[in-house]
FIKE-849049 format. One record per residue (C-alpha): residue number from 1; residue in one letter; x, y, z. Coordinates in pm, 1 decimal. Example, Ala and Ser with C-alpha at 12.3 -4.5 7.8 and 13.67 -1.06 7.14 Angstrom:
+-----+--------+----------+----------+----------+
! num ! residu !       xx !       yy !       zz !
+-----+--------+----------+----------+----------+
!   1 !      A !   1230.0 !   -450.0 !    780.0 !
!   2 !      S !   1367.0 !   -106.0 !    714.0 !
+-----+--------+----------+----------+----------+
END
This chain:
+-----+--------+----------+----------+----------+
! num ! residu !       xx !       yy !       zz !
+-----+--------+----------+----------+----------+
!   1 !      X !   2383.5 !  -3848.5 !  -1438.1 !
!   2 !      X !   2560.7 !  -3621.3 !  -1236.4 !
!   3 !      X !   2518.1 !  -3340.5 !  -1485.9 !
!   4 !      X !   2126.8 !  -3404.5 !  -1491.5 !
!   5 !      X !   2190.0 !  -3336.8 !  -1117.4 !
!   6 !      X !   2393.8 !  -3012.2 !  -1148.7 !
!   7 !      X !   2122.4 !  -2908.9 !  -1380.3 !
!   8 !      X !   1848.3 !  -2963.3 !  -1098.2 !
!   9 !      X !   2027.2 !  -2820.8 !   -842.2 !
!  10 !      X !   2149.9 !  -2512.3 !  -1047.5 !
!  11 !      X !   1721.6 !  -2469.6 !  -1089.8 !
!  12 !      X !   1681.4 !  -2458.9 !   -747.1 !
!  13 !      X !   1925.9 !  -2250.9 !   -631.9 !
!  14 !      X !   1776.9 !  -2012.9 !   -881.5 !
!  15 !      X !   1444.0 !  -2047.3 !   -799.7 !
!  16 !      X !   1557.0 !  -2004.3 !   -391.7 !
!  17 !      X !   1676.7 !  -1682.9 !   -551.1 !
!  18 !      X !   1410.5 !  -1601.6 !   -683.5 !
!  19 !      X !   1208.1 !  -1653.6 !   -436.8 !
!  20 !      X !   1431.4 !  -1490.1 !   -167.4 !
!  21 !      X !   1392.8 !  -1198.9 !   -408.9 !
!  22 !      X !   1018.3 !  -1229.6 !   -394.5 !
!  23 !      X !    995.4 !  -1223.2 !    -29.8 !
!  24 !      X !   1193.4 !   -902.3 !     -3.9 !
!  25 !      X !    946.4 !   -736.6 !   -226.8 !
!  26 !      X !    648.1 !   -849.1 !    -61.4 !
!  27 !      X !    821.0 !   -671.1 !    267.2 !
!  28 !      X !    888.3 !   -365.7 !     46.2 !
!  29 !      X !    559.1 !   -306.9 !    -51.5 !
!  30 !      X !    402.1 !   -409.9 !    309.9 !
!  31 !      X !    637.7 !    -97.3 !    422.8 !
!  32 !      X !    422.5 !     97.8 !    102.6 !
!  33 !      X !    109.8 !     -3.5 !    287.4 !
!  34 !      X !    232.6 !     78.2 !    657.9 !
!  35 !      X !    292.6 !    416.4 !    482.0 !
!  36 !      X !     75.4 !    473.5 !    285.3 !
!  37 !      X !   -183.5 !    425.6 !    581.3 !
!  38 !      X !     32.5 !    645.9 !    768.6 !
!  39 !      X !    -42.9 !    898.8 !    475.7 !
!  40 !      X !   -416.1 !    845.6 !    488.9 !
!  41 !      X !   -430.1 !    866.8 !    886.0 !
!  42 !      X !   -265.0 !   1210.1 !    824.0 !
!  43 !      X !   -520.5 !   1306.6 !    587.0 !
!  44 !      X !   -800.5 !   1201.3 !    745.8 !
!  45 !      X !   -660.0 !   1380.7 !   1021.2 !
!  46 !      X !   -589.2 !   1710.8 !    801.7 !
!  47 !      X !   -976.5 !   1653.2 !    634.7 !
!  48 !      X !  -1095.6 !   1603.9 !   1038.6 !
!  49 !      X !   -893.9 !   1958.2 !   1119.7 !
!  50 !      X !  -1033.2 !   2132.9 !    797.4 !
!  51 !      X !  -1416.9 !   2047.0 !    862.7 !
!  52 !      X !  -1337.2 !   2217.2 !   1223.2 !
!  53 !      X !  -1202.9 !   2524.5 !   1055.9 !
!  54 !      X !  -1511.0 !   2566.3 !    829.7 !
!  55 !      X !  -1750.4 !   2521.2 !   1147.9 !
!  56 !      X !  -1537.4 !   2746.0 !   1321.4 !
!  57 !      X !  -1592.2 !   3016.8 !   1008.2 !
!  58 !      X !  -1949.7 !   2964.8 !   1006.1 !
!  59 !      X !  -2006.5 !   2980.2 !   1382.8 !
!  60 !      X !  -1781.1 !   3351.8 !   1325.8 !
!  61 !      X !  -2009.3 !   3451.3 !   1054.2 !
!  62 !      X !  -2302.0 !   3347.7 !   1273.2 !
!  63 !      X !  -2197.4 !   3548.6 !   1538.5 !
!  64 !      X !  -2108.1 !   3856.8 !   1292.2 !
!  65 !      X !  -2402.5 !   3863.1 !   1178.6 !
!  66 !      X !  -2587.6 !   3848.6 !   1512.6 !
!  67 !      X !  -2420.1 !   4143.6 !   1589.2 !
!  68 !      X !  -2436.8 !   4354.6 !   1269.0 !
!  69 !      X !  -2803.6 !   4291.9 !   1307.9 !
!  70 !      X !  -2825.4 !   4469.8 !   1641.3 !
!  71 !      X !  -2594.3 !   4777.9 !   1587.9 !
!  72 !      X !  -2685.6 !   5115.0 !   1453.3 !
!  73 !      X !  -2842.5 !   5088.8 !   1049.7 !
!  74 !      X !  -2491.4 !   5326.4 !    976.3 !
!  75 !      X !  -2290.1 !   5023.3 !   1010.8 !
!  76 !      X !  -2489.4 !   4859.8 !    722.9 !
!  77 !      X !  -2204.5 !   4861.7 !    480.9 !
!  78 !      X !  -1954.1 !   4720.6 !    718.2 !
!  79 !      X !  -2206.3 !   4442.9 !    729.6 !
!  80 !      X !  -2187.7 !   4358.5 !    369.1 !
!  81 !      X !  -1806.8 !   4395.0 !    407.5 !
!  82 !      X !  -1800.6 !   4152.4 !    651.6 !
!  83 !      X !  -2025.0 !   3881.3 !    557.9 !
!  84 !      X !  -1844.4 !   3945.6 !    251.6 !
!  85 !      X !  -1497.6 !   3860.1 !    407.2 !
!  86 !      X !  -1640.6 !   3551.6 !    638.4 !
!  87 !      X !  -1786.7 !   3393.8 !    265.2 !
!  88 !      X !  -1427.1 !   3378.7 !    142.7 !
!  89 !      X !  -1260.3 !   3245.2 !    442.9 !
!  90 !      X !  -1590.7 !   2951.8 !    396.0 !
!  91 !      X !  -1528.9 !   2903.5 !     54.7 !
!  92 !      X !  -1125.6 !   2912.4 !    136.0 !
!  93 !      X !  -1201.0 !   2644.5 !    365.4 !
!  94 !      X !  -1473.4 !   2453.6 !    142.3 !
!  95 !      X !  -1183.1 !   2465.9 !   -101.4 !
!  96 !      X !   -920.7 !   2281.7 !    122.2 !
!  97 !      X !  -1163.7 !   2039.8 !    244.6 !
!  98 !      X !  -1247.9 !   1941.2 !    -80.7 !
!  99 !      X !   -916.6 !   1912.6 !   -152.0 !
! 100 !      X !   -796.4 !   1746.8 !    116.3 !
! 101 !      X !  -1103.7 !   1502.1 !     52.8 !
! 102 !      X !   -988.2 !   1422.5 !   -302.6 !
! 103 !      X !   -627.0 !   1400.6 !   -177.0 !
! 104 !      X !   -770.9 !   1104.4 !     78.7 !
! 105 !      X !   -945.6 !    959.2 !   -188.1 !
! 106 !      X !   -633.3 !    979.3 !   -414.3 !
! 107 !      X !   -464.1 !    775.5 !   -109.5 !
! 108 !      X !   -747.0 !    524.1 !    -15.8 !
! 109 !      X !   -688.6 !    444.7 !   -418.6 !
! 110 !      X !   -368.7 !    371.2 !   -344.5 !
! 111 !      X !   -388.3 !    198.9 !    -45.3 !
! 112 !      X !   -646.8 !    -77.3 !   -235.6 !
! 113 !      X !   -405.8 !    -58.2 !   -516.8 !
! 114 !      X !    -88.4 !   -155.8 !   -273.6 !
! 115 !      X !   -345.2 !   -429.0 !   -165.8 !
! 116 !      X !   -388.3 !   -610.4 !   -451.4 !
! 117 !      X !     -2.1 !   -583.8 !   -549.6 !
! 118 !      X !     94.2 !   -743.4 !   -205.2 !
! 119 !      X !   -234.0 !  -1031.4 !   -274.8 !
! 120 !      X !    -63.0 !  -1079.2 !   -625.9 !
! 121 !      X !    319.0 !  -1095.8 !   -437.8 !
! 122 !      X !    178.9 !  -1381.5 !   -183.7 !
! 123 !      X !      6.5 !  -1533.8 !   -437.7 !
! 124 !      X !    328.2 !  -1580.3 !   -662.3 !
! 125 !      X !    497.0 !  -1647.0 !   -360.9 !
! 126 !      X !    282.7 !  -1950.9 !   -268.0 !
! 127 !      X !    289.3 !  -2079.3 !   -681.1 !
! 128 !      X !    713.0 !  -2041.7 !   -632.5 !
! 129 !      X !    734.7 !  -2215.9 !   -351.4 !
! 130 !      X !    504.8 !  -2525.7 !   -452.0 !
! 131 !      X !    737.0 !  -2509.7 !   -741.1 !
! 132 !      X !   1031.4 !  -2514.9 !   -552.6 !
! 133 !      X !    880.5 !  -2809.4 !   -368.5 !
! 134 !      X !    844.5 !  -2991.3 !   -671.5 !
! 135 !      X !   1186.6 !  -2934.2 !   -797.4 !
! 136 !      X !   1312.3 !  -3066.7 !   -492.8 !
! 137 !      X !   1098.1 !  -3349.2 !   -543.1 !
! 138 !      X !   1263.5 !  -3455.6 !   -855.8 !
! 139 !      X !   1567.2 !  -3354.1 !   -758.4 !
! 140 !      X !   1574.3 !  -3604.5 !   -487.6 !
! 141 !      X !   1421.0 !  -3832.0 !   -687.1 !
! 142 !      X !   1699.2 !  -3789.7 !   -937.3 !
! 143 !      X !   1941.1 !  -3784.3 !   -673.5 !
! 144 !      X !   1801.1 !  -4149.4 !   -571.9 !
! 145 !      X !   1794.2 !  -4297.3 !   -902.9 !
! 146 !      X !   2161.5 !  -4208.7 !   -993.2 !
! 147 !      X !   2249.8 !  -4391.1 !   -590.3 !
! 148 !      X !   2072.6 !  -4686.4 !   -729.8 !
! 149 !      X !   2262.8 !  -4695.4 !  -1072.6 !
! 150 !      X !   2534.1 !  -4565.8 !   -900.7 !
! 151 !      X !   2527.1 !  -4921.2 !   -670.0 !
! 152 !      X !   2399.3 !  -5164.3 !   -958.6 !
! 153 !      X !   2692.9 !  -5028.2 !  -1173.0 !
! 154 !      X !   2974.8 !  -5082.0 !   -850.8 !
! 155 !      X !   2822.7 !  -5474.8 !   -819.1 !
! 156 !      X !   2866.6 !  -5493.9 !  -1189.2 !
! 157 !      X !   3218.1 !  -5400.9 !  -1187.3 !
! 158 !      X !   3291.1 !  -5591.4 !   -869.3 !
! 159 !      X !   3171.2 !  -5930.9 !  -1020.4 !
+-----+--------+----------+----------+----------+
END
C-alpha cells in the first residue's frame, strides 16, 4: 500500500515538474513575442522612414526637373545626367523599401508563428494540469483507502 502511494506521489511530483517546466517556456516564448513585436514595430518604423525617403527623391527629381526645364537648352545634357542620378537614388530606395517590406513580412510570419507555439504551450498547459488534478485525485483516493485498511487492519489486531 504504501508503495502504491510512493508510486503516485513520485507521478506527481514529476508531473509538477513538468509542468513547472512548461510554464517557464510559455514565459520564454511570450518574451519571443514581446520581441519579436518589438522587431516588427522597428520595421514598420524603418518601412514608414523608407517610403519618406522615396517621396523625398521624387519630390527632388520633381523639382530638378522643373528647373532643367527652364534653364538655357546648353544644359540639356546635365539634364539627362541628373534625372539619370535622381532614378538611381528612386530605385535605391524602391530597393530598400521592398526590402524592408519583405523583412516585415518575414517578421509578421514569425510573430503568427510565435502565436500558435504559445496557443499550443497553454493548451498543453491546461491538458497537464487537468492531469495533475486527476492524479491527485487518485492519489488521495489511494491515500484514503490505505487509512481505511490501515484502521480495519489495527481493530483486527486489537481484538
Amino acid at each position: 500500500r504504501q508503495v502504491a502511494f510512493n508510486e503516485l506521489h513520485e507521478r506527481y511530483t514529476k508531473l509538477k515538474e513538468y509542468y513547472t517546466v512548461a510554464d517557464t517556456k510559455n514565459v520564454e516564448l511570450s518574451q519571443s513575442i514581446l520581441q519579436t513585436n518589438e522587431l516588427l514595430k522597428q520595421s514598420q518604423d524603418q518601412c514608414l522612414k523608407g517610403e519618406e525617403r522615396l517621396k523625398a527623391a521624387e519630390a527632388a527629381k520633381e523639382n530638378e526637373i522643373k528647373q532643367i526645364r527652364e534653364a538655357h537648352q546648353a544644359d540639356h545634357d546635365k539634364l539627362i545626367s541628373t534625372m539619370e542620378q535622381s532614378k538611381q537614388q528612386m530605385q535605391s530606395a524602391l530597393e530598400q523599401l521592398q526590402e524592408t517590406q519583405r523583412q516585415l513580412a518575414d517578421k509578421e510570419s514569425a510573430v503568427v508563428q510565435a502565436n500558435v507555439r504559445v496557443q499550443l504551450g497553454q493548451q498543453e498547459a491546461m491538458e497537464l494540469r487537468a492531469k495533475t488534478e486527476e492524479w491527485r485525485v487518485a492519489c488521495a483516493t489511494t491515500q484514503q483507502q490505505l487509512k481505511t485498511k490501515t484502521a480495519a487492519h489495527d481493530a483486527l489486531e486489537a481484538r
